[in-house]
C-alpha positions as CSV (number, residue, x, y, z in Angstrom):
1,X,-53.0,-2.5,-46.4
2,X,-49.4,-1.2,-47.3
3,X,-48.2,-4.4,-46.7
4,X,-50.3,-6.3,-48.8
5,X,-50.1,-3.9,-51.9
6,X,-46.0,-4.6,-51.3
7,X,-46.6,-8.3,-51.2
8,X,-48.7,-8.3,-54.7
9,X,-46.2,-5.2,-55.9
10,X,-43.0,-7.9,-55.4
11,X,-45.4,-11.3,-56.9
12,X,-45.8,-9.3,-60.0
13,X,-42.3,-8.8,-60.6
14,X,-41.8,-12.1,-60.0
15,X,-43.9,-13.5,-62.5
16,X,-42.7,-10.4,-65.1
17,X,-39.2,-12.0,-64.3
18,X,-39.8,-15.8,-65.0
19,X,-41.7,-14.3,-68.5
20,X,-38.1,-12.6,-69.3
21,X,-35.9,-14.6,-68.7
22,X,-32.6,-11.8,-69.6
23,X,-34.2,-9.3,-67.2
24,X,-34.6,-12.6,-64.9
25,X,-30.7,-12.3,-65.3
26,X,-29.9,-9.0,-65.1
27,X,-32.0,-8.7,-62.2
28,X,-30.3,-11.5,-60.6
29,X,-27.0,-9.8,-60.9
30,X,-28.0,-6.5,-59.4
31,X,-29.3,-9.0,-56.7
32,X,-26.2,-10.3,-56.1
33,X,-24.3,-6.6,-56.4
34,X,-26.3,-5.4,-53.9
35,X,-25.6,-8.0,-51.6
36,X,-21.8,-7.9,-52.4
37,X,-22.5,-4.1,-51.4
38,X,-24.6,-4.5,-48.5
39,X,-22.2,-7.5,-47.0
40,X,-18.9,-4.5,-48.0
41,X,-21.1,-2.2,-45.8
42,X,-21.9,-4.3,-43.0
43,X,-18.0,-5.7,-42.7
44,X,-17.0,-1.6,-42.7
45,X,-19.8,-1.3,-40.2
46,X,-18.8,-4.3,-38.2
47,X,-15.0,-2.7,-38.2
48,X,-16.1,0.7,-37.3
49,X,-18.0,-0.8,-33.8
50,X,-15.0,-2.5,-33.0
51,X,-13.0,0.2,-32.7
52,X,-15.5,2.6,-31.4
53,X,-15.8,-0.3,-28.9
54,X,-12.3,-0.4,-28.1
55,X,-11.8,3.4,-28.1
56,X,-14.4,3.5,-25.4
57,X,-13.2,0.7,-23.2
58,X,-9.7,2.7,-23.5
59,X,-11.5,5.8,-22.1
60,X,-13.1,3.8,-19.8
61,X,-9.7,2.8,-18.3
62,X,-8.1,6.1,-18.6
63,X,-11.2,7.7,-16.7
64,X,-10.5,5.5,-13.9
65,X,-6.7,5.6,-13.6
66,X,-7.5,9.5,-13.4
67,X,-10.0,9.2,-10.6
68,X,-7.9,6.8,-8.7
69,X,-4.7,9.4,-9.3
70,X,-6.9,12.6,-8.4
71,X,-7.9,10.3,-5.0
72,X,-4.4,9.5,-4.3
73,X,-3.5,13.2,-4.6
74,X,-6.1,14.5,-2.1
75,X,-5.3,12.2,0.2
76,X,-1.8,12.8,0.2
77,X,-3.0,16.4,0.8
78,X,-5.2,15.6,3.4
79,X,-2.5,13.6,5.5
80,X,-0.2,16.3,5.3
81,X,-2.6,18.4,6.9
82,X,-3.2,15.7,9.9
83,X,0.6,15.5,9.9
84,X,0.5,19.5,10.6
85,X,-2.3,19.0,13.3
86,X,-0.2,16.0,15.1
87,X,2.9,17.9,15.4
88,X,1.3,21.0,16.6
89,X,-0.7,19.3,19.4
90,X,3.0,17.6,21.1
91,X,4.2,20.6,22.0
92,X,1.1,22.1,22.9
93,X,0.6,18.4,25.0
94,X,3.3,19.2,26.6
95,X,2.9,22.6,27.6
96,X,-0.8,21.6,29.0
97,X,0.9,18.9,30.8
98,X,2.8,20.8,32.6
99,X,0.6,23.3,33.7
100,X,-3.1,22.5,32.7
101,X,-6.0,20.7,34.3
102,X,-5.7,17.2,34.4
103,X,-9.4,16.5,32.5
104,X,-7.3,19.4,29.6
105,X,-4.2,17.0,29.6
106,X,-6.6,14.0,28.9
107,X,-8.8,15.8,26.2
108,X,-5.0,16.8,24.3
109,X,-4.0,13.1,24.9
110,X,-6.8,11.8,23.3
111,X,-6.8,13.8,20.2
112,X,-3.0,13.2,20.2
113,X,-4.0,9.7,19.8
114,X,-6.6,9.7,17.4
115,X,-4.5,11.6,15.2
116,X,-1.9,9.2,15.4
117,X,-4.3,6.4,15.2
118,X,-5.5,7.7,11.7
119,X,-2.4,8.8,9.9
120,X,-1.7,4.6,11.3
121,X,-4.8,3.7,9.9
122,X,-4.2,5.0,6.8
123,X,0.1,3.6,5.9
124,X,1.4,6.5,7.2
125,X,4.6,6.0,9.3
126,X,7.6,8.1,11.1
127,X,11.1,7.7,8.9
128,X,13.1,6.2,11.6
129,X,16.1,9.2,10.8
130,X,18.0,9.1,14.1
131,X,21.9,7.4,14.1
132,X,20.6,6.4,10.8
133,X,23.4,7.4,7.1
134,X,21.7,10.0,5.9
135,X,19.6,9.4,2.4
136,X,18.6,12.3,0.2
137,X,15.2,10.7,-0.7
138,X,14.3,10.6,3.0
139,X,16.3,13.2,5.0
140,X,17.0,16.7,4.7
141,X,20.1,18.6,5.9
142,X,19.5,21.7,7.7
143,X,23.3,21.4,9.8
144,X,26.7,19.6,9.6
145,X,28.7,19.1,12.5
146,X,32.2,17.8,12.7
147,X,32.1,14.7,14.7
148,X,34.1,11.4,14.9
149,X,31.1,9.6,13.4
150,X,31.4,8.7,10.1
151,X,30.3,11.1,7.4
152,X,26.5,11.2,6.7
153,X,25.6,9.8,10.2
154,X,22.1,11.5,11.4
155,X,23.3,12.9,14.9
156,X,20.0,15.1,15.6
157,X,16.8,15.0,14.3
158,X,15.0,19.0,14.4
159,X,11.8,17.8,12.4
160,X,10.0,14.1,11.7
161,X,9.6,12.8,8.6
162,X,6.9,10.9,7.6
163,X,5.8,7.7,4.3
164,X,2.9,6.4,3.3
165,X,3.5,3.0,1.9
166,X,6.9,3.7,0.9
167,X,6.4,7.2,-0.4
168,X,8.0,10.0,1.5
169,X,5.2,12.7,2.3
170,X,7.8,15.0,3.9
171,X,11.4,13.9,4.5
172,X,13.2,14.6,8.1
173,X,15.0,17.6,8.6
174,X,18.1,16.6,10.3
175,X,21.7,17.2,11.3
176,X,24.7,15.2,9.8
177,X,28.0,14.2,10.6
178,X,31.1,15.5,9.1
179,X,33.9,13.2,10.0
180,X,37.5,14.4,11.6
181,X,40.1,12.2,13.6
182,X,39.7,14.8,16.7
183,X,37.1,17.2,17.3
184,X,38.3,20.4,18.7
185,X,36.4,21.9,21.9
């Protein structure tokens, strides 16, 4: 019913209109105001979704570059822990080998293994330290000796250092040559 009394609402004006023909005018230019208005609008509109729609696929991109970081972090964390586990189970190997149960020596061996076989599994190597020139971003000093070696050659290494793809997770602590012609005894 609304519809209709809209439809015969808008013929009258019509025919009013084409009776008058400066309102016919007038009318014509509001018309045409209101679309110059409505097109403003929609171009402003149009504009605003763009960068709305770029703002979000920004945030969409940040959002994951922060997951992937916050990933990368705990599992960094996590293989420093297995790191901790693998070198306190060789010397405890060790010790059990000497003096435990053989079926006690094999259940150490395997988890030995399996720990090695994970940090493997997951890019995570030994830094190769010994008779190696010692480099700050993978070794760490804890002695100097005076040696005939040249200077910075890794003579002992007291703890393993380990990378994951390139990445040092902990650097070698190690023992470096200090060069003189004739080492005194």
């Amino acid at each position: 019913m609304a519809l209709a009394a809209e439809l015969k609402s808008v013929s009258n004006e019509q025919e009013v209109a084409a009776e008058n023909p400066e309102t016919k005018e007038e009318e014509e230019e509001a018309v045409e105001e209101d679309l110059k208005s409505l097109k403003s609008r929609v171009e402003d509109l149009l504009n605003q979704l763009k960068y709305l729609r770029a703002d979000y696929d920004n945030l969409m991109k940040r959002s994951s570059r922060e997951v992937d970081e916050t990933r990368k972090i705990a599992n960094i964390r996590i293989l420093k822990k297995v790191i901790e586990l693998k070198e306190a189970m060789d010397p405890a190997l060790e010790l059990v080998s000497e003096r435990g149960d053989p079926s006690v020596v094999k259940g150490f061996q395997l988890i030995a293994t399996k720990t090695q076989e994970i940090l493997q599994s997951e890019g995570v190597s030994e830094i190769d330290a010994l008779g190696k020139t010692f480099d700050p971003y993978y070794h760490e000093v804890a002695q100097t000796l005076e040696s005939p070696e040249p200077d910075g050659k890794i003579l002992q290494v007291f703890r393993k250092g380990y990378i994951l793809n390139g990445v040092v997770l902990r650097p070698c602590m190690v023992c470096v040559s200090k060069h003189v012609e004739k080492v005194i005894q």
